[in-house]
C-alpha positions in Angstrom: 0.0 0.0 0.0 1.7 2.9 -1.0 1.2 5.7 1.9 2.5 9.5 1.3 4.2 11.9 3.7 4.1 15.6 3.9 7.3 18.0 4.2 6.6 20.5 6.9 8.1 23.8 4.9 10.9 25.5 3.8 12.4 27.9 5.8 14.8 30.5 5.3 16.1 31.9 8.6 19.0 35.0 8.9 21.4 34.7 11.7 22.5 37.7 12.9 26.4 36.7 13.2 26.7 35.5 9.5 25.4 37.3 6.3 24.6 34.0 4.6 20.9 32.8 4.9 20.2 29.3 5.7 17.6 27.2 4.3 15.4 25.0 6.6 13.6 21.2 6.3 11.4 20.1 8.5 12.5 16.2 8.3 10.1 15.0 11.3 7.1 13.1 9.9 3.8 14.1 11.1 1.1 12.3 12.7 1.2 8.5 12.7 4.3 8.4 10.2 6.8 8.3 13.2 10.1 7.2 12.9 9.4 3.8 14.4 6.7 3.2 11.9 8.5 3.9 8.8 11.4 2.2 10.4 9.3 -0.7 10.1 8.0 -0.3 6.4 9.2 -3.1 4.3 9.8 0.1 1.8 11.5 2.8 3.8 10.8 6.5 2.4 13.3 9.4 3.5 11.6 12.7 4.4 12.9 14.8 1.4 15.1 16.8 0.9 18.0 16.0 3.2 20.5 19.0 3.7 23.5 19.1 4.8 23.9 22.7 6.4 27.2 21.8 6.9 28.2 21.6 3.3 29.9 25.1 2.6 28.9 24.6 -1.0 25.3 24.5 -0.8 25.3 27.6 1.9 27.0 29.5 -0.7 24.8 28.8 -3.6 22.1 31.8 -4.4 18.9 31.0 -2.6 16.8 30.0 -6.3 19.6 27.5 -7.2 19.2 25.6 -3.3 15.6 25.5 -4.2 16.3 24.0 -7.6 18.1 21.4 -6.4 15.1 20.8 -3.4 12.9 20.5 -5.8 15.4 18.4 -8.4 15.6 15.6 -5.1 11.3 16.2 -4.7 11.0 15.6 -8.8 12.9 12.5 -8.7 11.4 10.8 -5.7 7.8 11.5 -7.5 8.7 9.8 -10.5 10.1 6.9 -8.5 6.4 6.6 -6.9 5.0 6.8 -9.9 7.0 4.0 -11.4 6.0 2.0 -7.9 2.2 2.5 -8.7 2.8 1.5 -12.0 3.8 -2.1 -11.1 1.1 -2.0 -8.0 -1.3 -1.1 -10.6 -0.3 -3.9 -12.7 -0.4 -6.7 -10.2 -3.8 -5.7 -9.3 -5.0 -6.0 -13.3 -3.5 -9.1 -13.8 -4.9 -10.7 -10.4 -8.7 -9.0 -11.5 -7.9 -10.7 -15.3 -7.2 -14.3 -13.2 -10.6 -13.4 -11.6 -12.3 -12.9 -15.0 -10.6 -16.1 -16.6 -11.5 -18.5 -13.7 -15.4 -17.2 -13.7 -15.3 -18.2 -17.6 -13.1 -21.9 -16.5 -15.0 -24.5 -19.2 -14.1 -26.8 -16.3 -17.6 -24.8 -13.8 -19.5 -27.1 -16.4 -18.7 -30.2 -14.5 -19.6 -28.9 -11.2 -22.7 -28.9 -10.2 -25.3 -26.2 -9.2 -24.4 -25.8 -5.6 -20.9 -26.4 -6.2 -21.0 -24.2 -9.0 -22.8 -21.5 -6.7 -20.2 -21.9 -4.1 -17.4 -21.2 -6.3 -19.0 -18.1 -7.6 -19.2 -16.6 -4.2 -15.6 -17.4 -3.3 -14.7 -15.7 -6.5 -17.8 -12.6 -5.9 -15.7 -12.5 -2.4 -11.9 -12.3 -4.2 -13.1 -9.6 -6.8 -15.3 -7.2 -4.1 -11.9 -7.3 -2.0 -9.5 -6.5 -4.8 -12.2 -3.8 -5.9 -11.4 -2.4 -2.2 -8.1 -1.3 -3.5 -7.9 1.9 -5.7 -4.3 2.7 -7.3 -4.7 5.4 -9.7 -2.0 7.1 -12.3 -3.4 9.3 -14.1 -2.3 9.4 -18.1 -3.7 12.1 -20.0 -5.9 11.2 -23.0 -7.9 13.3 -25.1 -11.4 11.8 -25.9 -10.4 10.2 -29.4 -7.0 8.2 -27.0 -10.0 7.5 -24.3 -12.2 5.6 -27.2 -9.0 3.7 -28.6 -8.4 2.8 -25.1 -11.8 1.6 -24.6 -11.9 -0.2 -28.0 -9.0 -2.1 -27.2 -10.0 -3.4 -23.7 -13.1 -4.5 -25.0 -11.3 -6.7 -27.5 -9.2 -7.7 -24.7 -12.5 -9.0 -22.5 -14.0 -11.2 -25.5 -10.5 -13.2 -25.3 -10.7 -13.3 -21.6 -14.3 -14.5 -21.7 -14.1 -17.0 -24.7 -14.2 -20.6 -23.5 -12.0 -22.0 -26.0 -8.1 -21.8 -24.6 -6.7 -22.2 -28.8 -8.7 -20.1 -30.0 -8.0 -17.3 -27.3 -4.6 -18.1 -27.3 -4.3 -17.6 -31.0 -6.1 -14.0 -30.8 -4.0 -12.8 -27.7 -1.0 -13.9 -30.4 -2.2 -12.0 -33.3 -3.1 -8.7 -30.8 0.7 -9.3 -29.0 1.9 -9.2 -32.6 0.6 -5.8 -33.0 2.4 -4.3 -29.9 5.6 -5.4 -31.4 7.3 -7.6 -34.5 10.0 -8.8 -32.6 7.2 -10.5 -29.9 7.2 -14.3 -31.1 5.0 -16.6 -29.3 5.3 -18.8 -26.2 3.9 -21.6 -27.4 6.6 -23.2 -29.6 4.2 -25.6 -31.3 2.8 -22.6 -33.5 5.3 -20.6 -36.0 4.0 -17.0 -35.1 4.5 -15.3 -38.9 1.2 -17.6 -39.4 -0.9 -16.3 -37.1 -0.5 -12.9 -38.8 -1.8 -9.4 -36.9 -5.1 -8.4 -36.3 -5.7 -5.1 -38.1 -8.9 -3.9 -36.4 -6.8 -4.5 -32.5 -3.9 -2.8 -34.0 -5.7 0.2 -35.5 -7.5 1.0 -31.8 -3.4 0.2 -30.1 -1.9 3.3 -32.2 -4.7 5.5 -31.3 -3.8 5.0 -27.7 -0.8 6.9 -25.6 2.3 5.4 -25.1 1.9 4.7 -21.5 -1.2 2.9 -22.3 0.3 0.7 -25.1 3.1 0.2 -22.9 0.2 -1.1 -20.3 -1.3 -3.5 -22.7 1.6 -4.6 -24.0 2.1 -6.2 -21.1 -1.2 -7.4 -20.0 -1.2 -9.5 -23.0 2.1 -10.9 -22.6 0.5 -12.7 -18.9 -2.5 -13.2 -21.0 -0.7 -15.4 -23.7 1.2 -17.5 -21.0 -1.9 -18.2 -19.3 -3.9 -18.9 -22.1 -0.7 -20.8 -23.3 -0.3 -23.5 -20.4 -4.5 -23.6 -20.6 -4.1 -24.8 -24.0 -1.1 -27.4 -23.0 -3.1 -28.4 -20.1 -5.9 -29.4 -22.6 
């Protein structure tokens, strides 16, 4: 769970026995982020920035370039978050996309009604708890990136709810092959210049932001291996 923590200000302060001002951070954490309980995290955060009031060299820098470089240490640990939230947000599509592909398991077919009842709870139960957690990273789209987007998750969910593993498998292929030409497939049995690209998933992937192709690129990659040991499996 990714948790955030507040600076408490900048400062500057004049001393009255030295002409140079110094520049202030409050590096306490504030309400229940106390050293002990970030000392704890698995994933320990420093309260940015750190200065060294010490170092002669900073002191002596014009008051706009110390801020610079406060903000330089800020921009990089944001990014670094970001990147974090990324892969958080990741693990939590592909466990909702193992959700989707066990509630459309050929294999329910054999069970029967109460069993089959039973195991649709346990899953209602998984997906209402993963729903619980939000991780948001906002790319911006304009409204003709948002329909590509759209377009191109909704061709991702008929694969995802198709019963037949070959034939899903074969289509995850043929959209992978339109992220990039140097993807070949996992499954070894099946030379991948013949499944060929479809044109209608790849039309909707270049209408969408990098970040998002990025994004999908990658959910179909877990997709195919899925899809690809379903289909040895069988």
């Amino acid at each position: 769970m990714l948790t955030g923590s507040s600076l408490g200000g900048i400062a500057s302060k004049s001393s009255a026995g030295s002409d140079c001002e110094r520049m202030e951070v409050d590096t306490q954490p504030a309400g229940e982020f106390s050293a002990a309980t970030m000392s704890n995290s698995n994933d320990q955060w420093e309260i940015l920035p750190r200065i060294d009031e010490s170092n002669n060299a900073w002191l002596n820098k014009p008051p706009m370039e110390r801020f610079v470089d406060i903000l330089d240490q800020l921009d990089s640990k944001v990014e670094a978050l970001r990147k974090e939230a990324f892969v958080l947000r990741d693990k939590k599509d592909f466990l909702a996309m193992s959700v989707d592909l066990l509630k459309n398991n050929e294999y329910l077919t054999g069970l029967n009604e109460n069993e089959r009842d039973e195991i649709n709870c346990y899953v209602q139960r998984i997906s209402n708890r993963l729903g619980t957690v939000e991780l948001n990273v906002c790319t911006v789209r304009d409204p003709a990136q948002e329909d590509s987007l759209h377009l191109v998750n909704s061709l991702i969910d008929m694969i995802i709810s198709n019963s037949d593993s070959v034939v899903s498998r074969q289509k995850c292929q043929q959209f992978l092959n339109a992220c990039s030409t140097t993807d070949t497939s996992v499954y070894s049995e099946i030379d991948p210049a013949t499944i060929y690209t479809d044109k209608k998933f790849e039309s909707a992937l270049l209408g969408c932001t990098l970040d998002d192709q990025k994004t999908i690129k990658k959910r179909l990659q877990a997709l195919l291996v899925y899809l690809t040991q379903q289909t040895i499996v069988h």
